[in-house]
Every structure is written in C-alpha cells, then in structure tokens.
C-alpha positions in Angstrom: 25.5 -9.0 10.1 24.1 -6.9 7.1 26.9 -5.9 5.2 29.9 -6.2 7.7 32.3 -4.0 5.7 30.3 -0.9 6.0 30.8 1.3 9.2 27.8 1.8 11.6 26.9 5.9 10.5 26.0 4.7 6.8 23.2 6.1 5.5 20.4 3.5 4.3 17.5 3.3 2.5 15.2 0.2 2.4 13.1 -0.3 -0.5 10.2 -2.9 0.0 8.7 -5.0 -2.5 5.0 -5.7 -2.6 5.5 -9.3 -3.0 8.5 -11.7 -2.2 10.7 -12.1 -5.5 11.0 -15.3 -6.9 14.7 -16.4 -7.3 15.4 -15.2 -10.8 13.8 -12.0 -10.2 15.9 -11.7 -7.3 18.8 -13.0 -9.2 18.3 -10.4 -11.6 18.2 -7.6 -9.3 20.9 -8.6 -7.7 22.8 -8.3 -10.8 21.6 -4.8 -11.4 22.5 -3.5 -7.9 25.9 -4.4 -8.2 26.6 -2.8 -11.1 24.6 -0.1 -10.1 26.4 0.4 -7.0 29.7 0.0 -8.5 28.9 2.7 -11.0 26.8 4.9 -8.4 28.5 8.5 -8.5 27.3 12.2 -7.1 29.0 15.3 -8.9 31.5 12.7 -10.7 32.6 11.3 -7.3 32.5 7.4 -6.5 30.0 6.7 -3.6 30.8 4.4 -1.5 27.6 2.2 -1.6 26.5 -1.7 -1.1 22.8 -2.9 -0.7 21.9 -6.9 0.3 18.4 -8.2 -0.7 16.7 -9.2 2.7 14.3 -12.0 2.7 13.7 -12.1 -0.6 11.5 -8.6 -0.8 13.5 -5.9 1.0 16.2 -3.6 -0.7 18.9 -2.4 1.7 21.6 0.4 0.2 23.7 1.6 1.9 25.8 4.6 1.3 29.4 5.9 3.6 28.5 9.3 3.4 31.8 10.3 5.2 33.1 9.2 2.0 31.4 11.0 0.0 27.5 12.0 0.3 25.0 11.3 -2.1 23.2 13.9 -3.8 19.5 14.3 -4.5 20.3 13.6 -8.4 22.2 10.6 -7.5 19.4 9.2 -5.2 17.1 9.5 -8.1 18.9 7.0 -9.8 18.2 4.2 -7.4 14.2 5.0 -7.6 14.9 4.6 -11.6 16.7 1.3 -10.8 13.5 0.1 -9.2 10.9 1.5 -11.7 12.5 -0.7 -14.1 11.9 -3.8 -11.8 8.1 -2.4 -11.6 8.0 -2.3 -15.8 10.3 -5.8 -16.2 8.7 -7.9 -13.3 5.6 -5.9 -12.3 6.9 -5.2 -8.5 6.8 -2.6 -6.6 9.2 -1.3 -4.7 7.9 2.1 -3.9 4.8 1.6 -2.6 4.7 2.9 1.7 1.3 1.6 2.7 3.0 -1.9 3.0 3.7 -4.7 6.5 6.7 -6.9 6.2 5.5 -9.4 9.2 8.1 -11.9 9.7 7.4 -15.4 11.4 10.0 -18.6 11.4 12.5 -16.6 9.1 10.1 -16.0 6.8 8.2 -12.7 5.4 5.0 -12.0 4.5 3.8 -8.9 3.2 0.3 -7.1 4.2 -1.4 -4.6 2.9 -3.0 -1.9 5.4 -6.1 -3.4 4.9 -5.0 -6.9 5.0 -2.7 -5.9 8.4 -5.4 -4.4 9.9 -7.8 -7.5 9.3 -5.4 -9.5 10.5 -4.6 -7.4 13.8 -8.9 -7.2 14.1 -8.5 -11.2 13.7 -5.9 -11.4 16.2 -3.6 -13.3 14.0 -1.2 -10.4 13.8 -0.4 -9.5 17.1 1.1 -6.4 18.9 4.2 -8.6 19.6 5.0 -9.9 16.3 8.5 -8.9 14.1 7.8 -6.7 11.5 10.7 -5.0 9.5 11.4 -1.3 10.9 11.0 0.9 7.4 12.0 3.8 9.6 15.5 3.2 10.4 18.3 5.9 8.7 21.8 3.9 9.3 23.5 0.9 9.2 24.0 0.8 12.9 20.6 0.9 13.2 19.7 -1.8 11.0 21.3 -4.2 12.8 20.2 -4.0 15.8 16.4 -2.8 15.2 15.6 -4.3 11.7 12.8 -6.3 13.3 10.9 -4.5 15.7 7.6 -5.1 17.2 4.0 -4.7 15.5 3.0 -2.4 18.2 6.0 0.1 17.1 5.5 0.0 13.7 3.4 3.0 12.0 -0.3 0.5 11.5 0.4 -1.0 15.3 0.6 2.7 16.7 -2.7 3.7 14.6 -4.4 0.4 15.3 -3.8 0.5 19.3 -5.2 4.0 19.7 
C-alpha cells in the first residue's frame, strides 16, 4: 500500500519523469525528498508530508492537509526540488504530454507521439495499465493508480 501511514483524504501530487531513473539518480532523489519533506513548511508551520518513488519514474507527495494545508509558496518549493533534478540529471519531471504504460511490473514511458503510434500500431491497446496522472488523494491512489488506456487523457482523444 503506498504510504500506509498517511490517511486516505491526503492531498497528492504525482510528478512524472520522462525517463525511468537509474538507481543512483533515484537514490539521490530519494535523499533530497526526505529532507525536503522533513523540512517542508507553509507560513512557518510543519506539513505533514511523505512522497514514495513509484517504478522508478513517478514522484508521489503526499500532504495531510487536515494537518495543516500547504500553501501556493510552499508548493513552489517542490517544483524547485525537481528543476534541480532537470539541471543535475537532465530529467524531467514536469513535462504533461507524457504515458506511463505499465506491462509485467514494469513502466515504460511514451511520448504523445510515440503513444499514439503505438495505439495506431495496436501494440498499445485500450485495455492496457497506464498510471492515472489525474488522481487528487491518497485514497485515490490506491485503488486507481493504474487505470486503463482507454481512460486516460491520449485513450479518450485517440478513441474519438
């Protein structure tokens, strides 16, 4: 279960990476969420926060906003967190445009372009996992991480 200690109304963001990390990268930004998240504060307050690196090339934070919410200042910080893994490491965690298709426990990541080629190819089908880059809470994550092609934003588009 993705971070077991946190309570189901958490709210999360998920921050993909263009590429899967290799194992010191991810070792390194491991080490730079936890102290990020053991520093992260919002008008001098402690947040609540924890974040768990999901097959090797998707950020999850989470935050227990009934704890205390984040502000938009504090939010900012995490996209400065991963700018700096962009300039270190040359990924991307910001970009939108992006598939996480997951086969065997593994991850891939497409491009539109490359998605939709593959969907036009029929390797990537309607009923394949991708990861949900919609979801708001922890709750959520847990049960719908993975949903099918066919929900996700490119499968919608593509099976108009």
């Amino acid at each position: 279960m993705i971070l077991p200690e946190f309570p189901a109304y958490s709210r999360i963001w998920l921050f993909g990476s263009q590429r899967i990390l290799t194992i010191a990268e991810q070792l390194t930004l491991r080490h730079q969420m936890e102290e990020f998240v053991g520093g992260w504060q919002a008008h001098g307050n402690h947040l609540t926060a924890g974040f768990e690196l999901l097959y090797g090339c998707m950020l999850l934070l989470a935050v227990d906003e009934k704890q205390e919410a984040p502000s938009g200042c504090s939010i900012d910080k995490i996209f400065n967190v991963l700018r700096m893994q962009n300039e270190r490491f040359g990924v991307d965690f910001l970009q939108r445009k992006l598939v996480w298709v997951c086969k065997d426990n593994l991850v891939q990541v497409f491009t539109e372009n490359q998605a939709t080629e593959h969907y036009q190819n029929k390797k990537l089908l309607p009923e394949n996992l991708v990861i949900n880059t919609t979801i708001l809470n922890l709750g959520e994550a847990r049960i719908n991480l993975l949903h099918e092609f066919s929900h996700n934003w490119l499968g919608k588009k593509l099976l108009l």
